[in-house]
N, C-alpha and C positions, 0 to 999 in steps of 0.2 A: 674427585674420581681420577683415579689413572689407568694407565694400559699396560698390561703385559702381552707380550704376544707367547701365544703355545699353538703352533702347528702341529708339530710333529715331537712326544716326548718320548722317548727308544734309548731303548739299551741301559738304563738305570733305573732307579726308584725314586720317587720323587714324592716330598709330601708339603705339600703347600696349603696354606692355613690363608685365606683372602680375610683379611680382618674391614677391611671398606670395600669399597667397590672395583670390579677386573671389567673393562670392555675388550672383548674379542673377537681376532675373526674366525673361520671357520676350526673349530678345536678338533684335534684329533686325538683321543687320550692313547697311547700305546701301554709300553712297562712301566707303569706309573701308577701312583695311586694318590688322588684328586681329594682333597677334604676342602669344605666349604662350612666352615663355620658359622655356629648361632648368632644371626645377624648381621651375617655379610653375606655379599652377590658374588655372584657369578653371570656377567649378560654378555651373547652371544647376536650380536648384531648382524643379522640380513646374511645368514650362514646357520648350515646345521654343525649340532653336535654327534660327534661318533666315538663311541670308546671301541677301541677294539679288542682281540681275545683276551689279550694280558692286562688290560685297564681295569682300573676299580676310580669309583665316583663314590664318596661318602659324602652326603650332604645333608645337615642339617641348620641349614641357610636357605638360601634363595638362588637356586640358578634359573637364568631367564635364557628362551634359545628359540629364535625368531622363526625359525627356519623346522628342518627334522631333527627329533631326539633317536640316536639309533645306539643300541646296547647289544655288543658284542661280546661283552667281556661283563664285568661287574657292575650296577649301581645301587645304590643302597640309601635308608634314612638315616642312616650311621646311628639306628640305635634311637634317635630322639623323637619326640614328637614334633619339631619345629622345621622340619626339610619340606620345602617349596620345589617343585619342580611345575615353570613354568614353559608351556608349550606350546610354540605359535603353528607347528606343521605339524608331521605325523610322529604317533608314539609309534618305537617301532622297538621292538623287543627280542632280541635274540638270545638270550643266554640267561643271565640271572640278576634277579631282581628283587631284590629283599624290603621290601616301601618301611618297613619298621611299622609308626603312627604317622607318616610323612605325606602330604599330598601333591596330585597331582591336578593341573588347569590344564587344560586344555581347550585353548582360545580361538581358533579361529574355524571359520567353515570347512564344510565337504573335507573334513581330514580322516585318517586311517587309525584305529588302534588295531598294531599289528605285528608281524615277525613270526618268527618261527616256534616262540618258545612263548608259552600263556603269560599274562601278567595278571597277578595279585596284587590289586592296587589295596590300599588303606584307606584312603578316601581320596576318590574322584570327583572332580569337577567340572563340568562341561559347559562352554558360554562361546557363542558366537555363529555360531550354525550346527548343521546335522555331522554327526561322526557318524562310522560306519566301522563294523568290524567285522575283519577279514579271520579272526582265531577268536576261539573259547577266551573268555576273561571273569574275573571277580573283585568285589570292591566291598571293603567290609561298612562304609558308606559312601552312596552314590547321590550326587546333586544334578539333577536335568535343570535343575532352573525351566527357562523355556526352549530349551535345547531336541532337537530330536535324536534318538539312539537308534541305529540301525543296526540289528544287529546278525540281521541276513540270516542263511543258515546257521550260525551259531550260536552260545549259548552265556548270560549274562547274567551270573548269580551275585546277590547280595547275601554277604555271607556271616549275615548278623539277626539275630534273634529280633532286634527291638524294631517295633512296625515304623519308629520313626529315620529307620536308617539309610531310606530312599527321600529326597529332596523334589520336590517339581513345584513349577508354580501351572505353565502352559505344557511343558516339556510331556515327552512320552517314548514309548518305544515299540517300536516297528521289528518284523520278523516275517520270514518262510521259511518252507520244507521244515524242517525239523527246530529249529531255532526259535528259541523261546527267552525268555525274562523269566528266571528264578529267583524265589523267596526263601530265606530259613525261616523258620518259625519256633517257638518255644511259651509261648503265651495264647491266653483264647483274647485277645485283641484282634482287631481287622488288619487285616494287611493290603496295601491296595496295590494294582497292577495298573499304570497308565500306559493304556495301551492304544495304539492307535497306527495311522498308516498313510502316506500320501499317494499310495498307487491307486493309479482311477481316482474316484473320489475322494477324496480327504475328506477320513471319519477316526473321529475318537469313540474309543467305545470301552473303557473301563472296565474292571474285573476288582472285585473285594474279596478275598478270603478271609475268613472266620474259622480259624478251629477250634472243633469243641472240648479242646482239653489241651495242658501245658507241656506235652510231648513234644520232644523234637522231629520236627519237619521239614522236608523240601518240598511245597508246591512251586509250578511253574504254570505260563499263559500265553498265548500270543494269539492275535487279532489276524484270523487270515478274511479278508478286506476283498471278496469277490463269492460270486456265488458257487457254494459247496459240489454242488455236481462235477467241478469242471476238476478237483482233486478226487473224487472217485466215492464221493459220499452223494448219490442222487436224489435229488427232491423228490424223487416220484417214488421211491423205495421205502413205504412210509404203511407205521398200522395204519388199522380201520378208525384207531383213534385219533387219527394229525386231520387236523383241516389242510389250514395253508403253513407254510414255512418260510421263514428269509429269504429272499433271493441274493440280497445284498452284501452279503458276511454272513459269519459264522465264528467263534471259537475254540481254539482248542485248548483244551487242560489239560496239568501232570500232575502226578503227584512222586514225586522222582526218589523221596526216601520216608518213613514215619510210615504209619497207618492209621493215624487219627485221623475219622470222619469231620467236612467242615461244612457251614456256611456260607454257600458262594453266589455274593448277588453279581447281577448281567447289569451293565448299566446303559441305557436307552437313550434315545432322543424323541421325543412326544410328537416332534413335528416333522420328521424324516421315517421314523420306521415305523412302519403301520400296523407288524404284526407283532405284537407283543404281549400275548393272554397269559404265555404260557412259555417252557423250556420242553425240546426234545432234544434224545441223546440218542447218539447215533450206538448204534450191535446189531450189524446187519444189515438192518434198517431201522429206521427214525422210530424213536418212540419217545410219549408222550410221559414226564415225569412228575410223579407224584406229592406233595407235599412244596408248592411252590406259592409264593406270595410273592400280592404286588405293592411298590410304597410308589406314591404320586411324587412329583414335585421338586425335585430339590437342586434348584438353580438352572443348568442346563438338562439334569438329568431325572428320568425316575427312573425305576428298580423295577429287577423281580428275584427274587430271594428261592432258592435249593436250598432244601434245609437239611443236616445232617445226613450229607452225600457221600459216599465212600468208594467209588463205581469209576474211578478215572480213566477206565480202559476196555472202550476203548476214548479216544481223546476228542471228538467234535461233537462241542453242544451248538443248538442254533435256537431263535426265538422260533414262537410257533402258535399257532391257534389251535382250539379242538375241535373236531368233526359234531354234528349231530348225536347227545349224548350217549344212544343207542343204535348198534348196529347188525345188521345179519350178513354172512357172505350167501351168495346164490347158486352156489354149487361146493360139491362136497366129491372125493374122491376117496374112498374107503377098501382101497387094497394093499396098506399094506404096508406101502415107502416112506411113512412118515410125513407126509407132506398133502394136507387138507384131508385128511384122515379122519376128522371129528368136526361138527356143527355145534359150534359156540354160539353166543350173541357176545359181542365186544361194546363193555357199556362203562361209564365211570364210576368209577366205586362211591358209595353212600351216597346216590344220589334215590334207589328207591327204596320206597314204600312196602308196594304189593309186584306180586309177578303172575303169569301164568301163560305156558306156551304148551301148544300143541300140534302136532305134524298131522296128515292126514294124506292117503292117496288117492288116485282120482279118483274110487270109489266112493269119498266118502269118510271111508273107514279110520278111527284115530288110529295110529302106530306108535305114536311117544306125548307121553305129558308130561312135566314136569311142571315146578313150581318154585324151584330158587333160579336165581340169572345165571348161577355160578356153575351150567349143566354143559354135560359134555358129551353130543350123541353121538353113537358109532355106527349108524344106517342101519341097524338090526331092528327086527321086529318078532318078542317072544323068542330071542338068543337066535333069529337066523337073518343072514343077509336080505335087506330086502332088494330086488332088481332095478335094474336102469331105470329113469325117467323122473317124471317132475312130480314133488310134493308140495301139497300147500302146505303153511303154516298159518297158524292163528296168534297173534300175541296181544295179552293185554296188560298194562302196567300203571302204575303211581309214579309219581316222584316226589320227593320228600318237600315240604313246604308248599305243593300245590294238589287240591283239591278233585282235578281234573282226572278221569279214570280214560285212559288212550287204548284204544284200540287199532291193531296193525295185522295185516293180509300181505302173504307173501307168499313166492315159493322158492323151492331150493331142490336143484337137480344132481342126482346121483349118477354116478359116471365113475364103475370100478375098472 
């Protein structure tokens, strides 16, 4: 090994081919343009490297830089697959950045991927603690190993079709406010989102997309790791059909380009979260969605599986149980505004049998019968308003696979 020293290279061109090894100290590239050759180093000992405006760095070699990688001017794979760019402090990107097939390590903790100008990595490598990123980035493969991605507000697309183009063994990734972890998609294979969070509690909580066709896609995900109310989605703002809801977390989905319907399982933890019958999606308020299954067991985690979902928007789904299968509200408001206008019963679909309901006023007197669940009164009796006050109703029903004939007494107040 030997030493060259390059502080300062100004006012010429310069093209240097490292065929063994350079140890140096802090570099500064200027009007120069740096080549590192297939199979030789470049190492930057206990000092950052800087290229500035008029620098160019073609490597496809191995430069090693103990310290910050900072690009003001040009650096590049020069084209090959075999450029190393190894990084002990922060990536920091200001200008341009061409990775070719060339990778990037980044080795040590609590560091930045950052600057003013995005980086389009080729494949990224993360080993030694959490990164955190301060700008939008993409990596056409991304390795967490067991590394955590922070990726804060912003947004971290892998920008490669093949589900195996994201790497983790422990590793995961963290996000708020808007900032998410995106997938391209192009295959009906699963694509998994390690998602997870150390704020408050440390909880991993996984997301799998499935799409059901080989359309080009961008879904995205992020783990927001605190209870939903406190973003402006309330647990209490919920149909007649949610029991109870997360307090704990919540997710939020995109689906950011494509319009193929997917598969997207929630992944749990059996001994931590308690409420997990079922998926509600938040329009409005919370509702209860349909066509959802659940799988037991598998390792730390079990499933609940949305099948053939297409509805990304608006973006927070939360775990959730279901209310009592059958329900009546107890007053009804029929003037007019749109709002509790009609007397429903809110029940789950194929769940009965037989039906039959009927209203009655304090007379006695029937005002409405009906016979399917699926009825929708408007307070009239014989096409006229009927007046203020309390109606009983009567209901009696089945349920499919059970034998038992239910009987229910209620009333319901009108108030135009």
């Amino acid at each position: 090994m030997y030493k060259i020293s390059i502080f300062n290279i100004f006012s010429f061109f310069i093209f240097i081919l490292f065929s063994s090894s350079a140890v140096l100290g802090q570099v500064i590239v200027n009007k120069a343009n740096i080549k590192v050759q297939s199979g030789a180093f470049l190492v930057v000992n206990n000092q950052s490297m800087k290229i500035n405006t008029n620098g160019i760095v073609d490597n496809e070699g191995e430069i090693d830089v103990d310290y910050n990688f900072i690009n003001n001017g040009m650096a590049t794979g020069a084209g090959a697959a075999t450029g190393l760019y190894k990084i002990g402090g922060d990536w920091e990107n200001n200008n341009t950045f061409i990775a070719d097939n060339s990778t990037v390590h980044l080795y040590n903790a609590d560091k930045l991927i950052t600057g003013s100008a995005e980086t389009n990595f080729y494949n990224l490598r993360l080993t030694g603690g959490n990164k955190l990123m301060t700008i939008n980035a993409s990596a056409v493969w991304l390795d967490l190993g067991v590394d955590h991605l922070l990726t804060d507000e912003n947004i971290m697309l892998i920008d490669n079709s093949d589900p195996a183009s994201l790497i983790f063994t422990t590793g995961f990734v963290s996000s708020r406010g808007d900032g998410h972890l995106q997938r391209k998609t192009q295959s009906t294979s699963s694509y998994i989102f390690p998602l997870g969070s150390d704020v408050g509690d440390f909880r991993l909580r996984p997301i799998e997309i499935t799409p059901n066709d080989n359309s080009q896609n961008i879904y995205g995900a992020r783990l927001a790791n605190n209870n939903a109310t406190q973003d402006g989605y309330s647990l209490k703002e919920k149909s007649a059909l949610v029991g109870q809801l997360n307090e704990s977390y919540y997710h939020h989905l995109y689906h950011n380009s494509g319009t193929s319907p997917a598969d997207i399982t929630f992944y749990y933890d059996d001994t931590e979260d308690e409420i997990i019958e079922t998926i509600a999606h938040w329009n409005n308020q919370w509702l209860i969605l349909d066509g959802v299954t659940p799988s037991m067991g598998n390792g730390t985690f079990s499933s609940l599986t949305l099948h053939n979902f297409e509805d990304f928007s608006p973006r927070p789904f939360v775990l959730a149980s279901k209310t009592d299968f059958i329900y009546i509200p107890n007053a009804m408001t029929p003037n007019g505004d749109g709002k509790n206008d009609f007397l429903s019963v809110y029940y789950n679909e194929n769940t009965l049998l037989n039906f039959d309901f009927y209203i009655f006023d304090r007379w006695g007197n029937m005002v409405y019968e009906t016979h399917h669940a699926n009825f929708s009164w408007d307070g009239t009796y014989k096409g006229q308003p009927l007046p203020d006050g309390a109606y009983v109703w009567k209901m009696r029903y089945q349920e499919k696979n059970n034998t038992e004939i239910v009987d229910k007494l209620g009333q319901v107040t009108i108030l135009h």
